[in-house]
C-alpha positions as CSV (number, residue, x, y, z in Angstrom):
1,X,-18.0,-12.3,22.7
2,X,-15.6,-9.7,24.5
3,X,-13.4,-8.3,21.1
4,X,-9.5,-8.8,22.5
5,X,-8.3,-5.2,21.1
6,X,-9.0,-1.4,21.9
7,X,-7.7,0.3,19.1
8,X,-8.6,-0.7,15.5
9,X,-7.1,1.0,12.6
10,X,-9.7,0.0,9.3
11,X,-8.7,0.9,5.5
12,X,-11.8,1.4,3.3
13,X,-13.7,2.4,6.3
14,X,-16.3,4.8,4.2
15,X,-18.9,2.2,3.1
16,X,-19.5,-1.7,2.9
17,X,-17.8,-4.2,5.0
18,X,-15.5,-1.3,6.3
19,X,-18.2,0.8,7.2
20,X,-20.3,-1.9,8.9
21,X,-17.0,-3.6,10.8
22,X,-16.3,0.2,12.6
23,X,-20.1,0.3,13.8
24,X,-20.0,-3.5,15.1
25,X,-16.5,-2.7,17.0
26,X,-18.4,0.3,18.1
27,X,-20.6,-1.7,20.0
28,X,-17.9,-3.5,21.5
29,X,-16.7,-0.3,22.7
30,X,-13.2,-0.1,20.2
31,X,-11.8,3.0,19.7
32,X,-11.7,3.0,15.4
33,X,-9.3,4.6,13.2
34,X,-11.1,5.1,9.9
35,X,-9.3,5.2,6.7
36,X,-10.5,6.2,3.6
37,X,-10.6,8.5,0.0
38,X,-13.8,9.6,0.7
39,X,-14.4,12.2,3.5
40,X,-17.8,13.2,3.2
41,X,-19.0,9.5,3.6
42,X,-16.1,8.9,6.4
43,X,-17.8,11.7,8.7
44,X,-21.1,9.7,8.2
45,X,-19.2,6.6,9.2
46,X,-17.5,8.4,12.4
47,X,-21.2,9.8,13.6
48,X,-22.4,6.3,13.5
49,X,-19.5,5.1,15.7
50,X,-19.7,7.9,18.1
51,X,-23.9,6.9,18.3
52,X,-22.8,3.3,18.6
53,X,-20.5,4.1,22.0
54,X,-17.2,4.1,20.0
55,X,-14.9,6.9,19.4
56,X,-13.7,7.5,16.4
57,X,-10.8,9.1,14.0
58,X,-10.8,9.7,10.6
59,X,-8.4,10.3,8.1
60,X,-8.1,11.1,4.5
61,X,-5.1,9.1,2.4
62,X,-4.6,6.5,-0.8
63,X,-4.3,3.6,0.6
64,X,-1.7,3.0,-2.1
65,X,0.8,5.8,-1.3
66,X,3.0,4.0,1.2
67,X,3.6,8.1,2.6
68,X,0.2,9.0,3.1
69,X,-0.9,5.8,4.9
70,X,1.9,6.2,7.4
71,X,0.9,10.1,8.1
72,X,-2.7,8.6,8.6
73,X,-1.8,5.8,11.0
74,X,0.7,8.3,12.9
75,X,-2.6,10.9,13.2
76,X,-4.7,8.0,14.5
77,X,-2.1,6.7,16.9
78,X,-2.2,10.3,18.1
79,X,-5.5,10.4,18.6
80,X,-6.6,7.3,20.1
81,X,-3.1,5.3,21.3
82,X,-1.0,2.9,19.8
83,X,-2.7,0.5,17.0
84,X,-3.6,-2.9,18.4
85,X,-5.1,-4.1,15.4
86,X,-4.8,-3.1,11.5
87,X,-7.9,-4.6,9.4
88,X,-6.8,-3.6,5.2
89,X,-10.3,-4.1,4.0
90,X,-9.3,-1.0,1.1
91,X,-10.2,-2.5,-2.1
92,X,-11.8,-2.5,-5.6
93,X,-12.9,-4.2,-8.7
94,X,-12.8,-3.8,-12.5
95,X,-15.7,-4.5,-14.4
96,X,-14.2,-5.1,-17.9
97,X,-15.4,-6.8,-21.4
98,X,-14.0,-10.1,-22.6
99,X,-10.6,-9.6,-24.4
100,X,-10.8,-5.6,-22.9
101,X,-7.0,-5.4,-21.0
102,X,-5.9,-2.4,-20.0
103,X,-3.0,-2.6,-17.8
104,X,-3.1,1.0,-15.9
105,X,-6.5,-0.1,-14.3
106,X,-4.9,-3.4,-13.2
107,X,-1.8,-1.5,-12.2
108,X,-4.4,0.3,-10.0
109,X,-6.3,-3.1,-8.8
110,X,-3.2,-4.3,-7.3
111,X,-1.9,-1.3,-5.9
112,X,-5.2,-0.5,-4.0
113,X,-6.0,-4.3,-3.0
114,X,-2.5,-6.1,-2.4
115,X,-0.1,-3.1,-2.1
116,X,-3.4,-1.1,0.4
117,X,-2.7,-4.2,2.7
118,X,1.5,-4.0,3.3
119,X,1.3,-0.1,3.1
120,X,-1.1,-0.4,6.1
121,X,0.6,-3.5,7.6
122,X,3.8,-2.0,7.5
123,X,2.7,1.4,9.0
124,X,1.5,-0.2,12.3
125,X,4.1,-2.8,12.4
126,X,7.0,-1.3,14.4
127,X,4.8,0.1,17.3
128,X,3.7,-3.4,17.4
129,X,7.0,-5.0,17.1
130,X,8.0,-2.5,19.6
131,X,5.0,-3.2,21.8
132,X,5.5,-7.0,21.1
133,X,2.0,-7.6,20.6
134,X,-0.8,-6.7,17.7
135,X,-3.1,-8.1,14.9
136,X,-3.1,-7.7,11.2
137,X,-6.0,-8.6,8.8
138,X,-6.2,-8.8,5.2
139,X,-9.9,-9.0,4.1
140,X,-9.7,-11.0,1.2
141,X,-11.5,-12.7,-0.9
142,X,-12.2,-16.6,-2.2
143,X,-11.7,-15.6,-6.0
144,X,-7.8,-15.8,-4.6
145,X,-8.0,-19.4,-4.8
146,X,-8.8,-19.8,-8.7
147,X,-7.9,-18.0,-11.8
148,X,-11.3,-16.1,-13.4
149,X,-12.2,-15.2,-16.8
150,X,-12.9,-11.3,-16.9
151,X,-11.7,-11.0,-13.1
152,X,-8.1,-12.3,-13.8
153,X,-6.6,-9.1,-11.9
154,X,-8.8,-8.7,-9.1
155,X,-8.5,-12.5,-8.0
156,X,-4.1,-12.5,-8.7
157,X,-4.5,-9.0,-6.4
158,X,-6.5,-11.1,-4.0
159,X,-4.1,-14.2,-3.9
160,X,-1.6,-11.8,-3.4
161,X,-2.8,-10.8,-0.4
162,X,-3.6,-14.5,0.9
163,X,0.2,-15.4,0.0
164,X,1.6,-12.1,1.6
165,X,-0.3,-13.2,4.8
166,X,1.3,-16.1,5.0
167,X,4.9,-15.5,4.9
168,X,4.1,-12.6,7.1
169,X,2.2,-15.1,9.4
170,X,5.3,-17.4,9.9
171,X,7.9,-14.4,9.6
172,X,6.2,-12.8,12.8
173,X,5.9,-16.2,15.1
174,X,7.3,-15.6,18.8
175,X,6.7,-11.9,17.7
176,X,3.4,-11.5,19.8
177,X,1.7,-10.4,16.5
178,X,-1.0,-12.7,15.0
179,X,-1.8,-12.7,11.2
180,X,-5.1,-13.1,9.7
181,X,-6.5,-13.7,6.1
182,X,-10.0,-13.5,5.9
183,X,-11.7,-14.6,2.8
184,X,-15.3,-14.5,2.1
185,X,-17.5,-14.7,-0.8
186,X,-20.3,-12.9,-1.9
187,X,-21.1,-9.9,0.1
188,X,-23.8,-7.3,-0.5
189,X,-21.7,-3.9,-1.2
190,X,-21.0,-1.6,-3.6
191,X,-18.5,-3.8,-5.3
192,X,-20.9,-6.2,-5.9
193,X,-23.9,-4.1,-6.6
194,X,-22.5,-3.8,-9.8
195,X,-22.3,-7.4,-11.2
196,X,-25.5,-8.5,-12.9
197,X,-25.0,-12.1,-12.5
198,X,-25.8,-15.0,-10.6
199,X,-23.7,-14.3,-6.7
200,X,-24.3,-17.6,-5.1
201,X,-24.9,-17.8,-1.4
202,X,-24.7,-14.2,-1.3
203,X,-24.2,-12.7,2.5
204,X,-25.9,-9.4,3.5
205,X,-23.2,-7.2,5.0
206,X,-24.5,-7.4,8.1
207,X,-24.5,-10.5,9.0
208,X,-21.0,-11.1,7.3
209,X,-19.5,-8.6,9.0
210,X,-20.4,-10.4,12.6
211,X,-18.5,-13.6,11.2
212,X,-15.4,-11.6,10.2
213,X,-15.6,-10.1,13.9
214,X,-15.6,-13.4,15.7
215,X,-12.8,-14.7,12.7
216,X,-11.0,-11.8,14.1
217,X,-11.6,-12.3,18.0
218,X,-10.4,-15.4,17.6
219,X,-7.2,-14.7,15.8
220,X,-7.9,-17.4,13.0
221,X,-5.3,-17.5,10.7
222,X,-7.3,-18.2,8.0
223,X,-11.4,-18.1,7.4
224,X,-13.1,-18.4,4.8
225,X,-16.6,-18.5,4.2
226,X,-19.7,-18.9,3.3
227,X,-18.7,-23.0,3.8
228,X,-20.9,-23.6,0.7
229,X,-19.3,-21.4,-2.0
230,X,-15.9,-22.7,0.1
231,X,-16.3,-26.3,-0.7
232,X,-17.7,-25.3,-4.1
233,X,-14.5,-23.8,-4.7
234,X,-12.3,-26.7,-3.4
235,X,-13.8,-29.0,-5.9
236,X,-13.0,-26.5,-8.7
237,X,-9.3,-26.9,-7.4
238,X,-9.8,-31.1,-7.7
239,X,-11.1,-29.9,-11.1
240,X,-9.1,-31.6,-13.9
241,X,-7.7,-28.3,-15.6
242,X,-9.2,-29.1,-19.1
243,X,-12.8,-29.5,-17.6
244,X,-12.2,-26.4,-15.2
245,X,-11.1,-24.2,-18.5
246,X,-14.4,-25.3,-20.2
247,X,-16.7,-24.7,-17.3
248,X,-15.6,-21.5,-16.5
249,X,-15.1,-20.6,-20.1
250,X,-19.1,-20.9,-20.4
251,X,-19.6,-18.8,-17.3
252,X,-17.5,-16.1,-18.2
253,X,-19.9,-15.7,-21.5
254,X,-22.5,-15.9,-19.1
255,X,-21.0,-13.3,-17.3
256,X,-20.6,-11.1,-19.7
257,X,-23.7,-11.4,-20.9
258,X,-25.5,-10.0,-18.1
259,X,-22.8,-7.8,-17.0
260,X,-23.2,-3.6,-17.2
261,X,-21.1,-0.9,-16.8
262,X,-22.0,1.1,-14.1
263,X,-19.0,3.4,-13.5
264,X,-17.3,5.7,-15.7
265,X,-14.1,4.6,-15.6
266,X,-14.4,1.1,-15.6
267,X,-13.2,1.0,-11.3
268,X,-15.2,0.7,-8.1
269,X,-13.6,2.1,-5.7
270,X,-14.3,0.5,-2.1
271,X,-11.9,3.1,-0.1
């Protein structure tokens, strides 16, 4: 499949899905604008891009500080030409307790997943406007579609993203910009390495990343996958609300029953 852009500007570019998406473009012979917290792990991520036949940029920024995601986009634009596509794949998750709130840590879920995606969006979006042509993509995520016990905040941030998309998506017709909302399960990554239960139909990143890639080539507005979890997922939404409440009410126990905390702070960080 030839890829339809030559610049690509990707949030959370340091590990996972972000990581793995700059090496396949690589291939494909995209110019990459990396974007991430950590630069140690984004230098590793450039070196594979430059071995894969890419060229690559990185830059160091929050994806939640509206300021320092527009310097970042302006220093890749610099380096490699104007932005023909913007992936915000930035995000993280909160491993919590049952009845454990705290509202700072969902503050910062929603600031790095939903308000990650405009900061970037908007950064890119009047050289594209300008240009009259470009791509956005929200890597999102199938717990957007349902409310979950223990992951309440992670999967509003994620349906914020889906909805976001949307209105963009229609906003921007006749614009020459195309909007896409990707959506997959399961992943292997460091955001799931964490969860100690069941992941069904789990995807390795590799082979994930390749369907997000053709998702993106052909400008789909919306994808989500695996199909299985998908339709699994549908029928929850068919669920009567009462039956839903009590099947999900079991799993969460279940959840927290084999769930650990592995991080410090509660927060793993996928930018």
């Amino acid at each position: 499949m030839k890829f339809p852009h030559q610049v690509v500007l990707i949030t959370g570019a340091s590990s996972g899905i972000g990581a793995e998406l700059a090496v396949q473009l690589a291939r494909m012979g995209c110019r990459l604008g990396l974007l991430a917290r950590r630069e140690e792990l984004l230098k590793q991520v450039a070196e594979r891009v430059e071995a894969a036949g890419g060229k690559a940029c990185i830059a160091v920024c929050d994806v939640g500080d509206a300021a320092q995601v527009a310097e970042a986009t302006r220093r890749v634009e610099a380096a490699l030409g104007p932005i023909d596509c913007v992936v915000a794949n930035a995000g993280m998750g909160w491993a919590r307790k049952r009845l454990e709130f705290d509202a700072a840590a969902t503050e910062q879920l929603v600031r790095t997943n939903f308000l990650g995606m405009t900061n970037a969006f908007f950064a890119a979006l009047p050289v594209m406007l300008a240009r009259k042509r470009g791509h956005l993509v929200a890597v999102a995520s199938l717990a957007g579609y349902q409310g979950l016990p223990q992951d309440a905040g992670y999967a509003a941030s994620k349906a914020a993203m889906r909805i976001h998309c949307e209105g963009m998506r229609i906003e921007l017709r006749g614009t020459g910009i195309d909007v896409s909302t990707i959506c997959p399960g399961f992943i292997r990554t460091p955001l799931t390495d964490r969860n100690e239960f069941d992941m069904p139909f789990l995807l390795e990143v590799e082979a994930a990343t390749r369907k997000l890639v053709r998702a993106i080539g052909k400008r789909r507005r919306v994808y989500n996958y695996p199909w299985q979890l998908w339709w699994l997922i549908k029928l929850g939404m068919h669920t009567p609300r009462w039956l839903y409440d009590a099947i999900l009410g079991g799993q969460g126990a279940k959840m927290q029953a084999g769930r650990t905390q592995k991080y410090s702070n509660g927060l793993d960080p996928r930018s």
